[in-house]
C-alpha positions as CSV (number, residue, x, y, z in Angstrom):
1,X,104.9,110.2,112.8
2,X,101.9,111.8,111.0
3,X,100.1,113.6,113.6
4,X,100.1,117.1,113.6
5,X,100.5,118.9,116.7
6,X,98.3,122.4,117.0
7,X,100.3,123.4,120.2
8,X,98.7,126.9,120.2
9,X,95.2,125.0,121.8
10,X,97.5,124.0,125.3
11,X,99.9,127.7,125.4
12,X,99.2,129.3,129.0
13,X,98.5,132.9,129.9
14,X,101.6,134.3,130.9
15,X,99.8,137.3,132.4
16,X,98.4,135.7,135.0
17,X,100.5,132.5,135.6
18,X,99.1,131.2,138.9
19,X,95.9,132.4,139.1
20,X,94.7,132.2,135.5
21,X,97.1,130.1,133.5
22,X,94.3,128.4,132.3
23,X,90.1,129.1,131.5
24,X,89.7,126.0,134.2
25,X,91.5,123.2,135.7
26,X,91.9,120.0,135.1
27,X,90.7,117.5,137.4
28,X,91.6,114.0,136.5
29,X,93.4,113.7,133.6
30,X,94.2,109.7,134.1
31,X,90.3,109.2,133.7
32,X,89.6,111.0,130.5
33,X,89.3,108.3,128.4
34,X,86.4,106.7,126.5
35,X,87.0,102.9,126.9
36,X,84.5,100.5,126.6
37,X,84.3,98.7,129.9
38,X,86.0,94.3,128.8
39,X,82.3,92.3,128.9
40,X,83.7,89.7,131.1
41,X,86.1,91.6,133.9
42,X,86.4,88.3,135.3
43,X,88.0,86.4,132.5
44,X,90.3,89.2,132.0
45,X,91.3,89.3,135.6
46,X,91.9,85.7,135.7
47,X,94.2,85.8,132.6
48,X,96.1,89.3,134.4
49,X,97.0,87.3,137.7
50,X,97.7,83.8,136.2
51,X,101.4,84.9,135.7
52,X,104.0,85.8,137.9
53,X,104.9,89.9,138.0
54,X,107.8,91.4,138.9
55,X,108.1,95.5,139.4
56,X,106.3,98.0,141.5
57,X,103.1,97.0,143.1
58,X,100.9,98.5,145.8
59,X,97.7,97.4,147.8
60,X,94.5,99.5,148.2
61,X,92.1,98.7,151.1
62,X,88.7,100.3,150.4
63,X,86.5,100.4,154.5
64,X,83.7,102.3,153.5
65,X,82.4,103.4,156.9
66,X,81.9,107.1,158.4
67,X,81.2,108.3,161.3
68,X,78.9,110.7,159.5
69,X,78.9,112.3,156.2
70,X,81.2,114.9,156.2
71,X,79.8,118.4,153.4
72,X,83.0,118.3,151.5
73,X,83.6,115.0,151.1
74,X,82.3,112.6,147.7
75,X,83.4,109.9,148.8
76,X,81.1,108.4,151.9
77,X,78.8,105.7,151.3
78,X,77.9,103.6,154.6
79,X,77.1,105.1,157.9
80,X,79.2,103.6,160.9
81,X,77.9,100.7,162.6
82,X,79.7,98.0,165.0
83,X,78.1,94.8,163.7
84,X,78.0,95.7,160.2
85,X,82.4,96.8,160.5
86,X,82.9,93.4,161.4
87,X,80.5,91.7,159.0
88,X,82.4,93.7,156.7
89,X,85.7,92.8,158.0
90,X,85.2,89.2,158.0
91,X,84.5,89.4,154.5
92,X,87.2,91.9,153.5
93,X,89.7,89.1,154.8
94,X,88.1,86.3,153.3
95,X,88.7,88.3,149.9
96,X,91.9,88.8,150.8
97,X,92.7,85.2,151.3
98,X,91.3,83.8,148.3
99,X,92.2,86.6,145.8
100,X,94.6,84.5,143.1
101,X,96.4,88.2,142.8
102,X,98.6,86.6,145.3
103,X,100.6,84.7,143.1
104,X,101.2,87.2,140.7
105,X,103.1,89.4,143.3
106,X,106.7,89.4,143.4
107,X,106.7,92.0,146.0
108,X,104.4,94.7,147.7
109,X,105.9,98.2,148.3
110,X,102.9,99.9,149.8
111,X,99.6,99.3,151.3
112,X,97.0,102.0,152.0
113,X,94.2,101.4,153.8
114,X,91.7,104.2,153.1
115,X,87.7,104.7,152.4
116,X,85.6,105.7,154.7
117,X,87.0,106.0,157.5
118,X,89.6,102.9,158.3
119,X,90.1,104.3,161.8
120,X,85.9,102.7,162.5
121,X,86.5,99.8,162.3
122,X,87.2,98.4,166.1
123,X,91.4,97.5,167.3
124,X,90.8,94.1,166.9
125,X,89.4,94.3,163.0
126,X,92.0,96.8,161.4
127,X,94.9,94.3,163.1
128,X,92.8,91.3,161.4
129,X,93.1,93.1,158.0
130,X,96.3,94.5,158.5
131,X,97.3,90.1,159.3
132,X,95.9,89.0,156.4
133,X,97.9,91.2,154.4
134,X,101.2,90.0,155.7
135,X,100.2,86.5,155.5
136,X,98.8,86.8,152.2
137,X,101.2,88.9,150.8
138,X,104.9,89.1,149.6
139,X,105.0,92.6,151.9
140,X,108.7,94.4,151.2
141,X,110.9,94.8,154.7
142,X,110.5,98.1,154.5
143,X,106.8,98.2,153.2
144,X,104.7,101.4,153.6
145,X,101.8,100.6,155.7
146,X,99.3,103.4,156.0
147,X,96.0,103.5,157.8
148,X,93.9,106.6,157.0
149,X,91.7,108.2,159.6
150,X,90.3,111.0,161.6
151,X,90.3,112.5,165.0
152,X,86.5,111.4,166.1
153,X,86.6,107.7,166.9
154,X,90.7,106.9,166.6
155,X,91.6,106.1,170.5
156,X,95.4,105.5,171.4
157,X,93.9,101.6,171.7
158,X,93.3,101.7,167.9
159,X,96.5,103.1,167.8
160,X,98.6,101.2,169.2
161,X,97.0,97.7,167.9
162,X,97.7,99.5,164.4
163,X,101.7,99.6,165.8
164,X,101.6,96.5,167.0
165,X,100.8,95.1,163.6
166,X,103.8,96.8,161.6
167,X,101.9,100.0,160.5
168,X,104.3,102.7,159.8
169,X,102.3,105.6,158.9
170,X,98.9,107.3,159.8
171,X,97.1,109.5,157.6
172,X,94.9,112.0,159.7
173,X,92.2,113.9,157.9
174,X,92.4,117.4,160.0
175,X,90.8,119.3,156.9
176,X,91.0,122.4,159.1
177,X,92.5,123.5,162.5
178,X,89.5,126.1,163.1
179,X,86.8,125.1,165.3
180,X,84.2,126.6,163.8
181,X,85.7,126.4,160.3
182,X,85.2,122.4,161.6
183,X,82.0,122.4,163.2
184,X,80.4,123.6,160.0
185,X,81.7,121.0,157.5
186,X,80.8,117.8,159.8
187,X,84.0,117.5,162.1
188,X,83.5,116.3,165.5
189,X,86.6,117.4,167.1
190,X,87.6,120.6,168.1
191,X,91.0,122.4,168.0
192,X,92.2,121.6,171.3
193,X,91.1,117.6,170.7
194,X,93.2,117.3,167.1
195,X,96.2,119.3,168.3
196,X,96.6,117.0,171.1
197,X,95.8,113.9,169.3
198,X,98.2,114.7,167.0
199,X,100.4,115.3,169.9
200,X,100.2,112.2,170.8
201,X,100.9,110.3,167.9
202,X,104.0,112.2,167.3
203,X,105.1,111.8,170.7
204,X,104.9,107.5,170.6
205,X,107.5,108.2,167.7
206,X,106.7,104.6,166.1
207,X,105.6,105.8,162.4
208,X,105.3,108.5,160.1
209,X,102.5,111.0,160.7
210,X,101.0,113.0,158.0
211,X,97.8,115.2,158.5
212,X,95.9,116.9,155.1
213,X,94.5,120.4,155.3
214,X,92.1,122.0,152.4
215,X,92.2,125.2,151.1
216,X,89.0,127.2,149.3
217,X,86.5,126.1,151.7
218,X,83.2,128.1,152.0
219,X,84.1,130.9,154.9
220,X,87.6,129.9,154.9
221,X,90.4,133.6,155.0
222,X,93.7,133.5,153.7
223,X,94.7,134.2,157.1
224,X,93.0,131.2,158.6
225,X,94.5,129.5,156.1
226,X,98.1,130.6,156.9
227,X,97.9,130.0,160.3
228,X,96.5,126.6,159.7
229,X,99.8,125.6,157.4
230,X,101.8,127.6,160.0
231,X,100.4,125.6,162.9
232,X,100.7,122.3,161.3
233,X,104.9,122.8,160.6
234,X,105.2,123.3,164.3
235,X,103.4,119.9,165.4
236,X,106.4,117.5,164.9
237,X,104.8,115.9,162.5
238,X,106.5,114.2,159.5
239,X,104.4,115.4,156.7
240,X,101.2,117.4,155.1
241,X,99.0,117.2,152.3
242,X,97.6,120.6,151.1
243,X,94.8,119.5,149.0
244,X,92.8,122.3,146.8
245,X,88.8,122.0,147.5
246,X,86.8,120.2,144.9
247,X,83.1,120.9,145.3
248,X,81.1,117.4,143.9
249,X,78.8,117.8,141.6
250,X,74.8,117.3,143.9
251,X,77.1,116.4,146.9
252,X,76.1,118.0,150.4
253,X,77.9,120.8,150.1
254,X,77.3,122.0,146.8
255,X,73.8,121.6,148.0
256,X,73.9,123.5,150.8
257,X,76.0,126.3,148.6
258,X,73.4,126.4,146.4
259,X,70.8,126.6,149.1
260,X,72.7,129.4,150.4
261,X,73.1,127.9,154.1
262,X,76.7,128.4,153.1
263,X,79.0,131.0,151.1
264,X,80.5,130.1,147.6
265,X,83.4,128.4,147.5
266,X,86.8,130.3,147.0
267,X,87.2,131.4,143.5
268,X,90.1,129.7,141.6
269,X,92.1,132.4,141.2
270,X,92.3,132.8,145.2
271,X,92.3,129.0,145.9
272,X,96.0,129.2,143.7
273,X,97.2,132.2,145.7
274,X,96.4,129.6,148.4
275,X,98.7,127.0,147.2
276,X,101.2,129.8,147.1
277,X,101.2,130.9,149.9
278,X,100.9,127.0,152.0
279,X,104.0,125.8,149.6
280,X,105.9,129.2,150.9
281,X,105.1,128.8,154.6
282,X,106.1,124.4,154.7
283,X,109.0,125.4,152.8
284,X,110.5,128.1,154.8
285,X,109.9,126.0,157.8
286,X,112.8,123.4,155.8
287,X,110.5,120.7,154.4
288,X,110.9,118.7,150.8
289,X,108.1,119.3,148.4
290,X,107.4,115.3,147.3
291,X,105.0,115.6,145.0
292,X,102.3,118.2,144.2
293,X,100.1,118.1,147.3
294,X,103.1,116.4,149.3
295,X,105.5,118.0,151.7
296,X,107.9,115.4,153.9
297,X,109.4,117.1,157.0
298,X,112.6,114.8,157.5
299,X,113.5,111.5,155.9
300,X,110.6,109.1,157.6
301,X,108.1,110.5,155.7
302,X,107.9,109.2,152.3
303,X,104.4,109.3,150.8
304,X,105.6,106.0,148.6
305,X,101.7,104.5,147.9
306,X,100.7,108.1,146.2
307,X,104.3,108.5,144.7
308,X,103.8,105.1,143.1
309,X,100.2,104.9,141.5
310,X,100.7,107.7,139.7
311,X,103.5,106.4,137.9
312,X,101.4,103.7,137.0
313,X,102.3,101.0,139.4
314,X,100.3,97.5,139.6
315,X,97.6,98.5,142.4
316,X,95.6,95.8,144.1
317,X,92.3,96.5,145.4
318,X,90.4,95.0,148.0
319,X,86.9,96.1,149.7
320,X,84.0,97.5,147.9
321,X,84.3,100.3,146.1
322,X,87.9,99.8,145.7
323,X,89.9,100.6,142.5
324,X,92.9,98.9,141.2
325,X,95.4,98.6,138.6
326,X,97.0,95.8,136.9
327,X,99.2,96.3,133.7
328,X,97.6,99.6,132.7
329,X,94.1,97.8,132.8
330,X,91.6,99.8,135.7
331,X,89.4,97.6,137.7
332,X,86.4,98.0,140.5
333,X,85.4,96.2,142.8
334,X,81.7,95.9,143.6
335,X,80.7,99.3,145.0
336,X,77.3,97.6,146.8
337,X,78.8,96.5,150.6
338,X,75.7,94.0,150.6
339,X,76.2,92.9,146.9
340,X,79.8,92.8,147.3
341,X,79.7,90.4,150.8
342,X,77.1,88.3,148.8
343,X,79.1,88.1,146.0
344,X,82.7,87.2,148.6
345,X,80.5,84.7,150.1
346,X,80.3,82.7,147.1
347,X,83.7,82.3,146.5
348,X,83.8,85.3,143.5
349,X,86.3,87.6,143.0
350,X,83.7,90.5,143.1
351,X,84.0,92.6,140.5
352,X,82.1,95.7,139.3
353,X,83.7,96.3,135.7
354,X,87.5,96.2,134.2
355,X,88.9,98.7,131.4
356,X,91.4,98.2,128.6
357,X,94.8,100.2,129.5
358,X,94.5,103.3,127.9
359,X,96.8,103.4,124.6
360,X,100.7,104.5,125.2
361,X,100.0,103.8,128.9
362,X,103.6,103.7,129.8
363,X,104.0,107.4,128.0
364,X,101.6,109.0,130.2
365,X,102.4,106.7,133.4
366,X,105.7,108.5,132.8
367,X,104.3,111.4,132.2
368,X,102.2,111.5,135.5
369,X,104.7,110.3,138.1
370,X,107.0,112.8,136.8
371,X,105.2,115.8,136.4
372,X,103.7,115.0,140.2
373,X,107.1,114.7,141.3
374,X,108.1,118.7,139.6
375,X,110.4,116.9,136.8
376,X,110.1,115.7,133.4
377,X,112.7,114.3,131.4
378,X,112.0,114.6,127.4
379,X,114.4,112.2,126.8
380,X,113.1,109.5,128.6
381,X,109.6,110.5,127.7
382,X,110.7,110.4,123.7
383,X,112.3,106.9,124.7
384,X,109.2,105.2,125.6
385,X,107.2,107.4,122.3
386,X,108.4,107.8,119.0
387,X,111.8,109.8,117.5
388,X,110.9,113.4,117.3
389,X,108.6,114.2,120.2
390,X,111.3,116.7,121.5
391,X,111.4,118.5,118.6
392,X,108.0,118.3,117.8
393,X,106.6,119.6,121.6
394,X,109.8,121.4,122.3
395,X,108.2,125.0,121.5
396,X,105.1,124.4,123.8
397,X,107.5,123.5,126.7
398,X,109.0,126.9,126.1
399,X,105.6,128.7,125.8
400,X,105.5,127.4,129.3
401,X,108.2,128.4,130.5
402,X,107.5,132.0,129.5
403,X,104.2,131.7,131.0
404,X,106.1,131.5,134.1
405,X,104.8,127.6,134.9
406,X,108.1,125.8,134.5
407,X,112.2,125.8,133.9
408,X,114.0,123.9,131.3
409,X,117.3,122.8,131.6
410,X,118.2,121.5,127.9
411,X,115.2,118.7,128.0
412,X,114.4,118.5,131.7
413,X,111.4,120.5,132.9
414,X,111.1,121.4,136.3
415,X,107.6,123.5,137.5
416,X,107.7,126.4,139.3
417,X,104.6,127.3,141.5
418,X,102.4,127.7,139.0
419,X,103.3,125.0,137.4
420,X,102.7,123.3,140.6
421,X,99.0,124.2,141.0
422,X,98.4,123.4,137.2
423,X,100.5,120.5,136.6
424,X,97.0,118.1,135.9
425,X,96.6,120.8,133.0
426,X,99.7,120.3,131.7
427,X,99.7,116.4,132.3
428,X,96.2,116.6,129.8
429,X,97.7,118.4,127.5
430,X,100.9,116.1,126.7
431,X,98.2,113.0,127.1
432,X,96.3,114.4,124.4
433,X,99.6,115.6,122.2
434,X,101.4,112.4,122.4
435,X,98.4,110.5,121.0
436,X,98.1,112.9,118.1
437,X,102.0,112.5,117.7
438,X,101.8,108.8,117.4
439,X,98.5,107.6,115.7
440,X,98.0,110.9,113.9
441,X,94.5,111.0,115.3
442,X,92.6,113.9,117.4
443,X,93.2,112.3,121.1
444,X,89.9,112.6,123.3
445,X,89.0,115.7,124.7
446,X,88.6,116.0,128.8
447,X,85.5,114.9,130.1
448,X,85.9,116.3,133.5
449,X,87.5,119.8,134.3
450,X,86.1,122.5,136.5
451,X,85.5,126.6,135.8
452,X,86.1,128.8,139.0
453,X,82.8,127.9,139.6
454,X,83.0,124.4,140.1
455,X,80.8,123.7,137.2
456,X,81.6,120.9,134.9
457,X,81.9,120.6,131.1
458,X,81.8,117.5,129.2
């Protein structure tokens, strides 16, 4: 290969492993890629799902109703509203029907439904959605069926229709166990209402429940935090996301930092001590770090959607706003609810743009899904490159493990905490490499990371 690899630009400070591996973190290393958008998406969707498919495939259900718009979140886009949720749902179905995805399918390990809000939309609408799925659908025996939502507006009714349809696993998006900690971000319930909803979900013992917490918000201690983490390993439930803060760029709460009706967010450095010290409490209580936000309390649990789109799995989207993935090549659909229903209503397959797979796709699929599962084996990575790679990346790999982010056993690299909480740095850095490896070209340079400050750089 005639690339040559300047691995000095991705070494790691070994001083300061956890908190300052790194002058900023990378964000989303999957998206940092130039690609012109293909002029027609539809002709190229048409020609993806003509064929039949065999592998890994999961479905992504965009419902892009909120109760209200929560500071932290980038995300919302439509405000709660019965009539509209069932507009909505009727057409969300009728996509789902006539979507020729279908017979591409050879079988359907996960489904997520997620936005929004899924847990809005009334009993009798998330079991209509959930029913078009299964009819629609080569859905595995043992499919993961997941239905995100929050404590405000998520009866035992909606509950229980969601059981009654096959769901296995609900998402709950507790953020934070502190009342006021709550109150100030846009949560509607307090303590006592989430502990004992929770409660009550674990107790019907019909599905896996997971519940995500975020550290480095605005006010937030390290002691608030802890006994957050501590409190959640002692609520029978079956799993935990601990998600780091990230502060959109002109969302609500980086207004209102800037406004100063709020304190700064949690400086990086103490937003990684964080993750340190959440992975150290889940772990001690016995459970199995999945993946690098992931924690599974028992066997139940097994956070297979996430696990599987980022190793690059076929996702199918449906909704607006939702994103999918078909042979490396990203899709959206229509991001405009009134546009998109329009657009459903006429018979279209309504989508917003398509993008060519990014090049050695598979390389950096593996890549991904391997170093957000804590393992990466060079073998099977220089497999799927070019002959060499080892050799040619094996002294950055050591760098890193100096620095304290990783292990190596022979070619297998397995993080360590730091690692952990920089692995999307890491993941960039082999992107970029691997391209320079094989086409002997400079490979593009992020466009999205974030300073301590939450500031971006392009």
């Amino acid at each position: 290969m005639s690339g040559h690899l300047v691995l000095e630009d991705h070494f790691a400070n070994g001083k300061h492993p956890l908190e300052r591996a790194f002058d900023r973190r990378n964000l989303f290393p999957w998206l940092q890629r130039s690609m012109r958008p293909f002029p027609d998406p539809r002709a190229n969707y048409k020609e993806l799902v003509s064929e039949k498919k065999s592998g890994k495939c999961v479905v992504y259900v965009h419902v892009p109703f909120c109760a209200n718009h929560c500071l932290f979140c980038g995300f919302y886009r439509d405000r709660s509203a019965e009539e509209a949720m069932r507009d909505y749902t009727d057409h969300l179905v009728q996509e789902i029907e006539m979507d020729p995805v279908k017979n591409r399918v050879d079988t359907v390990h996960a489904v997520y439904l997620g936005g929004g809000t899924p847990s809005a939309l009334s009993a009798q609408d998330l079991q209509r959605v959930i029913r078009a799925l299964r009819q629609n659908l080569p859905l595995a025996p043992d499919c993961e069926i997941t239905v995100e939502g929050r404590v405000a507006g998520f009866d035992l009714e909606k509950v229980d229709a969601c059981f009654d349809v096959g769901v296995n696993r609900i998402s709950v998006g507790v953020q934070a166990f502190d009342t006021q900690l709550r109150r100030r971000f846009g949560r509607k319930a307090d303590q006592e209402g989430v502990l004992e909803f929770l409660s009550a979900l674990s107790t019907r013992n019909k599905a896996a429940i997971v519940c995500d917490l975020i550290f480095g918000l605005p006010g937030q201690t390290m002691q608030g935090w802890q006994d957050d983490v501590r409190l959640c390993s002692q609520l029978g439930l079956d799993g935990v996301d601990l998600y780091c803060l990230t502060v959109h760029d002109k969302g609500p709460l980086a207004m209102s930092i800037e406004k100063g009706a709020l304190p700064t967010q949690a400086p990086l450095s103490e937003m990684a001590q964080m993750y340190q010290a959440g992975l150290e409490i889940i772990e001690q209580a016995g459970w199995r770090h999945l993946n690098q936000a992931h924690w599974a309390a028992n066997t139940r649990e097994r956070n297979l959607y996430n696990q599987l789109v980022k190793a690059g799995a076929d996702c199918i989207a449906y909704g607006s706003g939702a994103g999918g993935l078909l042979d490396g090549q990203r899709y959206v659909v229509d991001g405009d609810r009134i546009s998109y229903q329009k657009r459903i209503a006429n018979g279209e397959k309504p989508l917003a743009m398509m993008l060519p797979a990014a090049r050695h796709h598979h390389a950096r699929d593996l890549i991904m899904g391997s170093l957000e599962g804590g393992r990466l084996d060079l073998n099977e990575l220089e497999r799927c490159t070019a002959p060499g790679l080892i050799e040619a990346l094996y002294p950055l790999f050591e760098q890193w493990q100096q620095a304290g982010l990783l292990s190596l056993s022979g070619t297998v690299a397995v993080l360590k905490t730091p690692g952990w909480f920089w692995h999307c740095n890491l993941v960039g850095s082999l992107f970029e490499l691997i391209g320079v490896f094989i086409d002997g070209n400079k490979a593009e340079k992020p466009r999205f990371a974030f300073t301590e400050k939450g500031k971006k750089y392009a």
